[in-house]
C-alpha positions as a Markdown table, in Angstrom:
| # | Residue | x | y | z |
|---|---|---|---|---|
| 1 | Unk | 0.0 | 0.0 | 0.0 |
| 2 | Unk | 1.5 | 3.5 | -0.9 |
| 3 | Unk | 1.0 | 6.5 | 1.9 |
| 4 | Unk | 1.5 | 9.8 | 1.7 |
| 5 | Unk | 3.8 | 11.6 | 4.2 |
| 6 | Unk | 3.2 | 15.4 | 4.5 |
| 7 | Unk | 6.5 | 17.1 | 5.7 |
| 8 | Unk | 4.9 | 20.5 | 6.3 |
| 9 | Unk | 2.0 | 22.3 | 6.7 |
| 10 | Unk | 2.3 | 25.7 | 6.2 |
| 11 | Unk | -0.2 | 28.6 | 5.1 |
| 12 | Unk | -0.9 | 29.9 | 1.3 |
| 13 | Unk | 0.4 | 33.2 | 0.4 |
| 14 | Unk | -3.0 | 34.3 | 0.5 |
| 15 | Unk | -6.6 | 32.9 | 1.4 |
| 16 | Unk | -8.0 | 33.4 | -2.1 |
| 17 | Unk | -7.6 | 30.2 | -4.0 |
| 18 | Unk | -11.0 | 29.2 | -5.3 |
| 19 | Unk | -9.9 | 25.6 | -6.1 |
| 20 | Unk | -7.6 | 23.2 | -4.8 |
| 21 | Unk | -4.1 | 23.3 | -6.5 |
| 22 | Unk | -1.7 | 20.4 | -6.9 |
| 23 | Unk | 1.8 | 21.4 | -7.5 |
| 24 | Unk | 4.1 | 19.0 | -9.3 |
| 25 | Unk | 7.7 | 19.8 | -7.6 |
| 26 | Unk | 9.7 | 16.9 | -9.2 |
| 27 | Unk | 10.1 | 14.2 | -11.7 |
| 28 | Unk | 8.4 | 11.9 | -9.5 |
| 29 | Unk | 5.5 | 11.4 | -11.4 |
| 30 | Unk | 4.0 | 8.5 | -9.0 |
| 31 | Unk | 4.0 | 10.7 | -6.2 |
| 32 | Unk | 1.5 | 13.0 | -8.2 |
| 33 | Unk | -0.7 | 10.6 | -9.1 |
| 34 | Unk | -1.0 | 9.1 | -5.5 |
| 35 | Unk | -2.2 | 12.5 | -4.7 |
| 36 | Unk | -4.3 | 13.3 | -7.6 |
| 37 | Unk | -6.1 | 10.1 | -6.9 |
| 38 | Unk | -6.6 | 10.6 | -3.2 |
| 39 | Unk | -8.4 | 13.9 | -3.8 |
| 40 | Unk | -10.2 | 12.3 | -6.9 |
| 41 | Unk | -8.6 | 14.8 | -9.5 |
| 42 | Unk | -7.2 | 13.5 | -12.6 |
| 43 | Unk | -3.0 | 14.6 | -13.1 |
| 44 | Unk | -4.3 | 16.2 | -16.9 |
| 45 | Unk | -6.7 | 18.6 | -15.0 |
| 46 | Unk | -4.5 | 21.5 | -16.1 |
| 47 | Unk | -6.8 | 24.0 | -13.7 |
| 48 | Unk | -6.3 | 22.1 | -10.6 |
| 49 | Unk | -2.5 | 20.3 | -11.4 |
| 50 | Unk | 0.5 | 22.2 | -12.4 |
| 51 | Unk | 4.3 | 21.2 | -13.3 |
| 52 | Unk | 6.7 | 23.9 | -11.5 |
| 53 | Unk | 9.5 | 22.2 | -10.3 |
| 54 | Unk | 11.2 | 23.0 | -7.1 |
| 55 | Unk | 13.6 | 20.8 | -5.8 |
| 56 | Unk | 14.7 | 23.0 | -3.1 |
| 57 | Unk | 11.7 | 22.6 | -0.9 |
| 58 | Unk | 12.6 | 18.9 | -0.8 |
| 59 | Unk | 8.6 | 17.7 | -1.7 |
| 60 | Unk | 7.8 | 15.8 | -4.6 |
| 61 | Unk | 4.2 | 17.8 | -4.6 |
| 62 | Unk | 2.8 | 20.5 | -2.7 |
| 63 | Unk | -0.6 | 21.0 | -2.3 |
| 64 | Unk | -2.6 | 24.2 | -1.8 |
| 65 | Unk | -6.3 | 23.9 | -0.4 |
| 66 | Unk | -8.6 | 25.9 | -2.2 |
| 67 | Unk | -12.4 | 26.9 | -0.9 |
| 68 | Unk | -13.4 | 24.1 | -2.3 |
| 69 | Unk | -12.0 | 21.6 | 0.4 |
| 70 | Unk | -15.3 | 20.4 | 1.8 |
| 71 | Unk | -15.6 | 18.7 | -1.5 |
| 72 | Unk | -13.1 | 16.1 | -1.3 |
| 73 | Unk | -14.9 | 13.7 | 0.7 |
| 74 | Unk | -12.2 | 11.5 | 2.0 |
| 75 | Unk | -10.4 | 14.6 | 3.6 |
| 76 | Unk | -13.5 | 15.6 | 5.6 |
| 77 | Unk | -13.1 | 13.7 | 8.9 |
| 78 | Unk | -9.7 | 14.9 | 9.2 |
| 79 | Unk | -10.5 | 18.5 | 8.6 |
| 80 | Unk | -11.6 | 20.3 | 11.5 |
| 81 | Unk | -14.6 | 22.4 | 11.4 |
| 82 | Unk | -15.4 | 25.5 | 12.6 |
């Protein structure tokens, strides 16, 4: 079974972000489409996935939570709610 392993959470450079945004970092394409599939997004959804590599923040993908979060089912029992 793969697992994802978050290494940070920080906040977004602003509160803004309409949709939920997965950020390639890497060539590690399989760590992309673990995440893409565990939020139910496909990796050629070019709104919600994009390719800017970053090595330097040592993640293979970042992910930015959009207003949208509520949506992804999965996620909701670990959210806290207001």
């Amino acid at each position: 079974m793969n697992k994802l392993d978050v290494v940070r959470a920080d906040n977004a450079e602003n509160h803004e972000y309409q949709k939920t945004i997965i950020i390639q970092r890497n060539e590690k394409i399989n760590s992309l489409n673990m995440v893409t599939k565990s939020f139910g997004i496909l990796n050629t959804d070019k709104e919600r996935v994009k390719i800017i590599p970053d090595e330097t923040l040592g993640v293979d993908v970042t992910i930015i939570l959009g207003k949208d979060y509520r949506s992804f089912l999965p996620f909701n029992d670990f959210i806290e709610t207001e």
